[in-house]
C-alpha positions as CSV (number, residue, x, y, z in Angstrom):
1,X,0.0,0.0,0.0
2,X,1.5,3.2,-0.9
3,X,1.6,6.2,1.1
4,X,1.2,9.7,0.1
5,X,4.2,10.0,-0.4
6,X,5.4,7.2,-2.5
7,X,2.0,7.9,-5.0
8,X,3.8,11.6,-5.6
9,X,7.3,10.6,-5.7
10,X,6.4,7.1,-7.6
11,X,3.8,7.9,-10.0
12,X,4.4,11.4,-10.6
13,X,7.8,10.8,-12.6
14,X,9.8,12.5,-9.8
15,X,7.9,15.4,-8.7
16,X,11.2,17.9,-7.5
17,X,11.5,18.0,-3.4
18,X,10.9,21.7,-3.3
19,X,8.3,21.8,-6.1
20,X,6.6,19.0,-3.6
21,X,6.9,21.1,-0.8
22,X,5.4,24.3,-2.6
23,X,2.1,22.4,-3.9
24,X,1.8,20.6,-0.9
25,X,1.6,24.0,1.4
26,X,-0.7,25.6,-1.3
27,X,-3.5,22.8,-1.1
28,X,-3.0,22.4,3.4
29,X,-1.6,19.0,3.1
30,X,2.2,19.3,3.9
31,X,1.7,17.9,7.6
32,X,-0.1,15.0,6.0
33,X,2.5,14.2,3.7
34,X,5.2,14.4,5.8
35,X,4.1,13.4,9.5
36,X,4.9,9.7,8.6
37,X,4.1,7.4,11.4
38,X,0.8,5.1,12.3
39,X,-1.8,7.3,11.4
40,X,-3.3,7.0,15.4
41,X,-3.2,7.0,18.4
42,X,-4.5,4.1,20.7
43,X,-6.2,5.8,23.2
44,X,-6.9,9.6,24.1
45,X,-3.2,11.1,24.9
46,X,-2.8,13.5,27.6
47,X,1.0,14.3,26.4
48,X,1.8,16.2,23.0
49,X,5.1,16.5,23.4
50,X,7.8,15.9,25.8
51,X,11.7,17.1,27.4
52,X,13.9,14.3,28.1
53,X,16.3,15.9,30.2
54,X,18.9,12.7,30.8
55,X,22.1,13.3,32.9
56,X,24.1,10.3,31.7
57,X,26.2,8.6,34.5
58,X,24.0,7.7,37.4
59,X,23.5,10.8,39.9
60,X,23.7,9.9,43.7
61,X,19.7,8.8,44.6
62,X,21.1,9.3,48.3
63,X,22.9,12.7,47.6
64,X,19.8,14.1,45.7
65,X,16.5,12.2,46.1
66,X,16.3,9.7,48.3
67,X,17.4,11.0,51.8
68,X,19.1,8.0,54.4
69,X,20.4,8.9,57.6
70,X,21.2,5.5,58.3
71,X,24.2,5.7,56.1
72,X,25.5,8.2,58.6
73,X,25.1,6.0,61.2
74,X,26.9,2.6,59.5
75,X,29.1,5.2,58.3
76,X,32.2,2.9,57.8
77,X,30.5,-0.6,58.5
78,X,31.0,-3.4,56.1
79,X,27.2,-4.7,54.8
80,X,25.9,-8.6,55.4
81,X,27.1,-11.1,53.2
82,X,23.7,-11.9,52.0
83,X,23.7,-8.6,50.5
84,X,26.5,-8.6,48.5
85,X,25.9,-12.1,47.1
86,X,25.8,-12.1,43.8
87,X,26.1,-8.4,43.1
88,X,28.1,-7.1,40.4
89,X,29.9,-3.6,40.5
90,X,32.5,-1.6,38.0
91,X,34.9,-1.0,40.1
92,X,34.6,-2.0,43.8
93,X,36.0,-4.6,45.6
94,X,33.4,-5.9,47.6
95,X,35.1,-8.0,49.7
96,X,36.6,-4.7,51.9
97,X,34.3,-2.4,50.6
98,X,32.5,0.0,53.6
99,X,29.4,2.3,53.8
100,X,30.0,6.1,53.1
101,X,28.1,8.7,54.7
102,X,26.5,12.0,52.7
103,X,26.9,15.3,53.7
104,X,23.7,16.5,52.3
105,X,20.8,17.6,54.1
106,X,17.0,17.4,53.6
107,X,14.2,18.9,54.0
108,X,10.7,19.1,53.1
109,X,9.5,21.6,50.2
110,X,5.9,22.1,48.7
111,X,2.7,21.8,49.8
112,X,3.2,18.0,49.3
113,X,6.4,18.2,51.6
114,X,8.7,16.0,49.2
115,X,12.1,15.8,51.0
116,X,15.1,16.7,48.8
117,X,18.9,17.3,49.3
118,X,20.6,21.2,49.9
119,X,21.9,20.6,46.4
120,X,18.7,21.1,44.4
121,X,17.3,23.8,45.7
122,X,15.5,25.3,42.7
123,X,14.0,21.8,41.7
124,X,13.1,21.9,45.2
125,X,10.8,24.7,44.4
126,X,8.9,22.7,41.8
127,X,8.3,19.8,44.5
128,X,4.2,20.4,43.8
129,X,5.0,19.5,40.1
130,X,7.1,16.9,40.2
131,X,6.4,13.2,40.4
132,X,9.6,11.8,41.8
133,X,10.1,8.0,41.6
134,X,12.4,6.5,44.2
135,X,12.2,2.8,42.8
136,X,13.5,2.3,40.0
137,X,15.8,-0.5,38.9
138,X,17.2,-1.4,36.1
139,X,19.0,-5.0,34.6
140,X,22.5,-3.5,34.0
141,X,25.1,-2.3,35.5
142,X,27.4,-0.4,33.4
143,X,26.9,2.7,31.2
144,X,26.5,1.8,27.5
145,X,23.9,-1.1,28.5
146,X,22.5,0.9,30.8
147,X,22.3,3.9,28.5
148,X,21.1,2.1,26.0
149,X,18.3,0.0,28.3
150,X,16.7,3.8,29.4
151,X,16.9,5.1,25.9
152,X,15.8,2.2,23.7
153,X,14.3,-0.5,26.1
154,X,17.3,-2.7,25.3
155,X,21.2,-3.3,26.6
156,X,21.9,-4.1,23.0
157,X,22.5,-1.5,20.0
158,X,20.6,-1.0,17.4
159,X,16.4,-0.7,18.8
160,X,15.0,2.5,17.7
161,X,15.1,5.2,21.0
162,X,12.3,6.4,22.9
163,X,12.4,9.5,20.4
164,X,11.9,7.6,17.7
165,X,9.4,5.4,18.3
166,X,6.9,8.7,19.5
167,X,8.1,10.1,16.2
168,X,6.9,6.8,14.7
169,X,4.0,6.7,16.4
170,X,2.3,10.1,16.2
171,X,4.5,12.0,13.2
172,X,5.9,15.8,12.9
173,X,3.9,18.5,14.1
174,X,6.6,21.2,12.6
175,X,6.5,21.9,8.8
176,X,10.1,23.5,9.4
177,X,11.8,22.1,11.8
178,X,12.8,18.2,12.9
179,X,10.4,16.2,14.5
180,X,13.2,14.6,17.2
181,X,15.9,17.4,18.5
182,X,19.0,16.6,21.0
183,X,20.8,18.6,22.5
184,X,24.0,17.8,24.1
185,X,25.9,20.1,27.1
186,X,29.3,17.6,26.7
187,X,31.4,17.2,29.6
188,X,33.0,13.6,29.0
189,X,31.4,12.8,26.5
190,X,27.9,10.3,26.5
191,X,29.4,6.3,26.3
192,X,26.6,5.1,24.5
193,X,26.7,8.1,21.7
194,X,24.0,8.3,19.0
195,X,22.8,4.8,19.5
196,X,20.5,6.9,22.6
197,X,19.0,8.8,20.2
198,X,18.8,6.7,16.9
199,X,16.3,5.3,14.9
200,X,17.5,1.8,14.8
201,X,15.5,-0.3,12.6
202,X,12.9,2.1,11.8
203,X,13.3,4.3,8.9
204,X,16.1,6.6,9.5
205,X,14.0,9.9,9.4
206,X,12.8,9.1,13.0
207,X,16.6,9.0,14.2
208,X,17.0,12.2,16.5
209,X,18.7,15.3,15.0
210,X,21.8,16.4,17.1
211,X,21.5,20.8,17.2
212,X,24.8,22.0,18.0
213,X,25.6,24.6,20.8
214,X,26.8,27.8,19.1
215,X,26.0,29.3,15.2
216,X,23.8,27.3,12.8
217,X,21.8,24.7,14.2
218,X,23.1,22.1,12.2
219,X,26.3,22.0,10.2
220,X,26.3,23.1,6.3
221,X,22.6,24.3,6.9
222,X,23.8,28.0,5.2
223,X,24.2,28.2,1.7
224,X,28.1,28.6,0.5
225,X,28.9,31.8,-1.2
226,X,27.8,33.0,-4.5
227,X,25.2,30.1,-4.0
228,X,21.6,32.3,-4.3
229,X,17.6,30.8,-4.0
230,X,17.4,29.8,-7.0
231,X,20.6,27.9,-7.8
232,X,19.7,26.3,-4.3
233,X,15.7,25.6,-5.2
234,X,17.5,24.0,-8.7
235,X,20.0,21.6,-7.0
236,X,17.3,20.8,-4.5
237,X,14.9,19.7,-7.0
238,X,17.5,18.3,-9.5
239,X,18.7,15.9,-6.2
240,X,14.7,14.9,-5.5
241,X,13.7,13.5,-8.7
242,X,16.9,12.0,-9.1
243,X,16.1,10.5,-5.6
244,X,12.3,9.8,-6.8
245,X,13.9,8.0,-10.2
246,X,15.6,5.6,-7.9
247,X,13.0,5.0,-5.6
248,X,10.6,4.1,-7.9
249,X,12.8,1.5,-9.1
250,X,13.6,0.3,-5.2
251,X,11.0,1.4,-3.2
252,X,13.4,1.8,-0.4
253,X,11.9,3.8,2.2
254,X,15.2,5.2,3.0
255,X,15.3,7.3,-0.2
256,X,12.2,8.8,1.1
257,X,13.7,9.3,4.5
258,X,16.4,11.1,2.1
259,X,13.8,13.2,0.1
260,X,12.3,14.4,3.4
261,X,15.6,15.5,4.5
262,X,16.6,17.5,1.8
263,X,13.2,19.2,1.9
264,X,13.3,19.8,5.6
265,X,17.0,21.2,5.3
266,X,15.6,23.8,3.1
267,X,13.2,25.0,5.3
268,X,15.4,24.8,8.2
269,X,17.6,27.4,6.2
270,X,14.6,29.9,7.3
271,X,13.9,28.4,10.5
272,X,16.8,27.5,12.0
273,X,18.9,31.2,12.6
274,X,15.5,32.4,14.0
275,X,15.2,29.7,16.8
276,X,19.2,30.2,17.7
277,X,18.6,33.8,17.8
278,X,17.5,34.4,21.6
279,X,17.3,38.4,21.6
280,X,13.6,38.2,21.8
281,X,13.7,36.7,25.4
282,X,13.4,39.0,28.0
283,X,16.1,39.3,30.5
284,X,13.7,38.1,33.3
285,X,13.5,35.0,30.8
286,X,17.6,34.8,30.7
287,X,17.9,35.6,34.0
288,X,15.4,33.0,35.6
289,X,17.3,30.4,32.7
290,X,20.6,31.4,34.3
291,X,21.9,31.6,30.6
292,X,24.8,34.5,31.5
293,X,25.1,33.6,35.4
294,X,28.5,33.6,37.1
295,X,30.0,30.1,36.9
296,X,31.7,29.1,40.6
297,X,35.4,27.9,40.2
298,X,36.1,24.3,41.3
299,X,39.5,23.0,42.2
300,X,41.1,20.4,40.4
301,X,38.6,20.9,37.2
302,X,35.2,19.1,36.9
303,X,34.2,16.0,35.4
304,X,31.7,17.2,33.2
305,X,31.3,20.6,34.5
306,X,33.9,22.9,33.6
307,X,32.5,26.0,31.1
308,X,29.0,24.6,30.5
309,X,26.7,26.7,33.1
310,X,25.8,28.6,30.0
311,X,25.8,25.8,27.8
312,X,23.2,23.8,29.7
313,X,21.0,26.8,30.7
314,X,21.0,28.0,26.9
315,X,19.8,24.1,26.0
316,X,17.1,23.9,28.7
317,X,15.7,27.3,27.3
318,X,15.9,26.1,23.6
319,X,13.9,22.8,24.2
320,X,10.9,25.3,25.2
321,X,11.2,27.4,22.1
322,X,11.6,24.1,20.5
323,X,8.7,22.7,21.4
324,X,6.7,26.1,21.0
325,X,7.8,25.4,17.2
326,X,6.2,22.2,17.2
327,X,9.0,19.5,17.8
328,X,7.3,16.7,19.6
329,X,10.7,15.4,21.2
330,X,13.9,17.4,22.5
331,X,16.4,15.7,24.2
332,X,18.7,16.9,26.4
333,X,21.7,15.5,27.6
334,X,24.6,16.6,30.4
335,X,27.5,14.4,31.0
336,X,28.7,13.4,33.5
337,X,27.4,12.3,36.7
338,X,30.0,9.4,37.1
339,X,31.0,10.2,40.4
340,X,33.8,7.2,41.1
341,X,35.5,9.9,43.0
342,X,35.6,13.5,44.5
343,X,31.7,13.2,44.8
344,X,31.4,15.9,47.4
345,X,33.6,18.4,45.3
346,X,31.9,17.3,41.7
347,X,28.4,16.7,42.4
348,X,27.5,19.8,43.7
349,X,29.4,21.4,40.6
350,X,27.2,19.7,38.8
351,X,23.8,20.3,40.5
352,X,24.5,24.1,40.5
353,X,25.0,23.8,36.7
354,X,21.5,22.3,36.5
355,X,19.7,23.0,39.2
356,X,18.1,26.3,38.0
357,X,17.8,25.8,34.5
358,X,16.0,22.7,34.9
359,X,13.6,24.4,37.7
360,X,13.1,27.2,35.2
361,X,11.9,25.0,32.7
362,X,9.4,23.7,34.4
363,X,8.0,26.8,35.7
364,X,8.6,28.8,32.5
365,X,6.9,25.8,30.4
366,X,3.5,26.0,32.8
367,X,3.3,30.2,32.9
368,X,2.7,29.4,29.1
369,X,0.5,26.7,29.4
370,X,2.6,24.8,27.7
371,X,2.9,21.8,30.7
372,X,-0.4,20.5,30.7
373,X,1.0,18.7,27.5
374,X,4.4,18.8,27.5
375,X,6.1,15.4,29.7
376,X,9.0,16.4,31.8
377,X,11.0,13.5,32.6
378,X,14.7,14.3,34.5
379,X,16.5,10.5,35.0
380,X,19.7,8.8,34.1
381,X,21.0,4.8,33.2
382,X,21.3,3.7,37.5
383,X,21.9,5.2,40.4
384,X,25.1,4.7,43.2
385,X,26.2,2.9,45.9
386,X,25.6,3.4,50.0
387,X,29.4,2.1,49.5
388,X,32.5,4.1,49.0
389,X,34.4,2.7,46.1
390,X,37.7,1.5,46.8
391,X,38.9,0.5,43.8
392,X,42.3,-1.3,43.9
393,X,45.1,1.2,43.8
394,X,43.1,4.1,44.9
395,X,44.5,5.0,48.4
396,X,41.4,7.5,48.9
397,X,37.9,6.5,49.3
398,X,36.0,9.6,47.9
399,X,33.1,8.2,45.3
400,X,30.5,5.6,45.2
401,X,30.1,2.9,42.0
402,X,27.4,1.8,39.9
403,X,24.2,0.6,41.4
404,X,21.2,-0.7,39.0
405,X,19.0,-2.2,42.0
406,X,17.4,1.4,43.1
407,X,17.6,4.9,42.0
408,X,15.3,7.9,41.2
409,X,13.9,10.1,38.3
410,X,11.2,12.2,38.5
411,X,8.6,13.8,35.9
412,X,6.2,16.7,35.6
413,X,3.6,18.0,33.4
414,X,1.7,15.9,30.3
415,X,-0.8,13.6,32.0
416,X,1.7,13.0,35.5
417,X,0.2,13.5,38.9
418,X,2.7,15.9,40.6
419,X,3.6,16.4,44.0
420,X,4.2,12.8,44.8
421,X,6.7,10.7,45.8
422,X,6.5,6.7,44.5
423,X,8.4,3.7,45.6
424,X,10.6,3.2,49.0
425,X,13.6,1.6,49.5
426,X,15.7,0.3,52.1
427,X,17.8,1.9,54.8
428,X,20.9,2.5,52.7
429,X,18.5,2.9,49.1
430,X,20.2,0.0,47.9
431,X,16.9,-2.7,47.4
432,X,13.5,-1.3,46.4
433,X,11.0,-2.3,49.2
434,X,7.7,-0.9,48.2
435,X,6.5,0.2,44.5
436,X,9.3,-1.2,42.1
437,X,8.9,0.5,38.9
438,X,11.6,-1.3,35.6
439,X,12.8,0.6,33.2
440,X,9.7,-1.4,30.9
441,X,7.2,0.0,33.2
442,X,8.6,3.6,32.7
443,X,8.3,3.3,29.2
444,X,5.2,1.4,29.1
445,X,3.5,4.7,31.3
446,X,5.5,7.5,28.9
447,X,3.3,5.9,25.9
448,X,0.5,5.5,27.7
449,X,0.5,9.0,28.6
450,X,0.7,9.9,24.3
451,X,-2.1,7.5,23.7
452,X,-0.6,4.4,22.9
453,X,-0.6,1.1,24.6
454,X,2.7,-0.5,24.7
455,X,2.0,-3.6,23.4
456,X,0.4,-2.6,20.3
457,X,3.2,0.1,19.4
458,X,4.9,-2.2,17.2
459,X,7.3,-2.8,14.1
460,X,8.2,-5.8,11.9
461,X,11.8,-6.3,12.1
462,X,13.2,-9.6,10.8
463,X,10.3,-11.2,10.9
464,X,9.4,-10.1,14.7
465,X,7.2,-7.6,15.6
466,X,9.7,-5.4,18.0
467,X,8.3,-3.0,20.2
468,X,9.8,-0.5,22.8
469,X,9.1,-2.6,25.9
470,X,10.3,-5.7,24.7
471,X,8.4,-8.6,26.6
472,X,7.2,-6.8,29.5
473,X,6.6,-3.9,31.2
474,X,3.3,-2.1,32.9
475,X,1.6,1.1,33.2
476,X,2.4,2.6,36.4
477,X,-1.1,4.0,37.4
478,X,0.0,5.8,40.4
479,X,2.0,8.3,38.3
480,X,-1.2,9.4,35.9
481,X,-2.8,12.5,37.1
């Protein structure tokens, strides 16, 4: 069965990408022709859009979220045996590994009187927004699997990302601008790369589009010199029908991935400066952002840290004006929170680079009315251990390792029921004891909240029908508002 597309492209003897584009806004059908995926939704969606904002690393649940004053008290004390039995860790020698302490303090903020750490203040002050899970667990232990797990529902490379499958599922919104956006504040550098954000085995135009930081959005989006419209509108059209020609013999979709690309690129070149260009926020806008605030010095540099209060504040303000534009997904991504060491000097480095921006975003996105719809999701691959790590060779016992069996994110906005804390776990947060929610079961409630139902979001890979969730997962009906 063909789609739209394919009947102009294929039967049409190469109808030129921007001549496409041109009849296709004349006669109101553009978003038809180009939206791609399912053609419906499930059920009635109570999200439109959402802001993945994912701090790759694993950020301290006990330093941030999940508040312990036991660990102060086995400060130093070795846990049970039938704890440690058949754990895994990255680094830490279990065997004369000990319990570290925190230095944080909590307290209660909201109405709702969710307890968070001296670190995240201004998140604090969205407490009556958020939803803030404190069970989750996940099946791996290690960044790139774990990367990969929270941002394609599997340890292994290739499955289409969150991103893409919404992009699948419900199409573009935006005649000028991609329908899947990342944007990237790199400190390290993110382990698992574009395999987070890409479109795996679905066609390629659902992979997320990386925006750069500084200048055009995208590189090679401006024409080179002595290159004007028309010369452009003739190469552009010249490329499509040779693309059309070829798909017409093929009928590989990703030529029409191609063709869409091309045509989008074009009308980026008229969309893209003007969404950079930030001299139409107010300064109460900037200044609530924190886009030109004063970045504290930290001794020894910061891992993942270092230069980017701007950066990060300047991304976080951009995924509203990108989703004002109609994107339906904007990543964003800060690395890293891989605190192996010097966790009381780097962590709170990093949670004053994020901290307000983030809060802002929240706030700024419901003054516009804009959060009713918009999913705000804030979470990362694991958390870290009650244990200092004490990796062999390392005289100094300042960081905690990996820990997959219970950490936190939180959400707000699109369909969640804030100020709310779900899920318990232990004394030292290192087993969930009331609530667990998987990795599956966060997906499976993020597409329920865009009106699909998990199991029925599917493509045929291979032979299989593959779906985000894999082979299990469940709605997690305490988070729906």
């Amino acid at each position: 069965m063909y789609s739209r597309r394919k009947f102009l492209t294929q039967t049409c003897g190469g109808v030129g990408g921007l001549a496409l584009t041109q009849l296709l806004n004349t006669d109101g059908l553009l978003a038809a022709a180009s939206a791609g995926g399912m053609g419906g939704t499930h059920h009635k969606a109570k999200a439109k859009n959402i802001i993945y904002i994912y701090l790759e690393g694993g950020p301290s649940q006990m330093d941030l979220y999940d508040p312990k004053p036991m660990l102060n008290r086995l400060d130093g004390q070795a846990l049970p045996e039938s704890m440690l039995k058949n754990m895994r860790f990255a680094f830490l020698s279990k065997e004369s590994a000990r319990i570290m302490g925190t230095p944080r303090t909590f307290k209660p903020h909201g109405q709702c009187g969710m307890e968070l750490s001296d670190l995240i203040p201004h998140i604090g002050s969205i407490a009556d927004d958020i939803c803030l899970v404190r069970s989750m667990h996940t099946d791996q232990f290690n960044h790139v699997p774990g990367q990969l797990l929270m941002n394609t529902g599997s340890a292994i490379s290739g499955r289409p990302s969150i991103g893409s499958w919404l992009s699948y599922g419900l199409g573009s919104a935006s005649k000028n601008l991609p329908e899947f956006v990342v944007l990237i504040t790199v400190g390290r550098g993110v382990p698992g790369g574009s395999a987070s954000w890409s479109s795996g085995f679905l066609p390629s135009k659902y992979s997320g589009v990386m925006f750069r930081n500084d200048g055009a959005p995208v590189l090679n989006l401006e024409n080179p010199a002595r290159i004007n419209a028309a010369m452009q509108k003739r190469t552009i059209e010249g490329v499509a029908q040779m693309n059309a020609l070829r798909n017409a013999e093929v009928r590989d979709p990703e030529i029409e991935s191609r063709i869409a690309a091309y045509e989008l690129a074009f009308r980026m070149q008229t969309a893209g400066p003007e969404l950079m260009d930030l001299s139409g926020e107010s300064k109460e806008t900037l200044d609530m952002y924190g886009v030109n605030r004063q970045e504290p010095k930290i001794e020894g540099g910061s891992l993942g840290g270092v230069g980017l209060f701007g950066t990060f504040a300047r991304n976080c303000l951009m995924s509203r004006r990108l989703i004002e534009r109609g994107v339906r997904v904007v990543q964003v991504i800060h690395a890293s929170w891989d605190h192996h060491s010097r966790i009381n000097t780097e962590l709170p480095h990093n949670c004053a680079l994020v901290d307000q921006p983030i809060a802002a975003l929240v706030k700024d996105l419901k003054q516009r009315g804009l959060l009713e719809d918009t999913l705000v999701v804030c979470g990362s691959e694991f958390g870290r251990t009650a244990l200092g790590e004490n990796r062999p060779g390392n005289r100094s016992v300042t960081g905690r390792d990996h820990h997959p069996n219970a950490f936190s994110i939180w959400l707000a906005g699109g369909g969640i029921k804030g100020g709310q804390v779900i899920g318990e776990t232990d004394d030292i947060a290192w087993n969930v004891t009331k609530d667990p929610v998987h990795v599956h079961d966060l997906h499976a409630t993020l597409l329920h909240l865009f009106g699909f139902d998990h199991t029925r979001l599917t493509y045929r890979f291979q032979g299989r029908d593959f779906r985000l969730t894999d082979v299990h997962g469940h709605v997690v009906k305490k988070m729906l508002a």
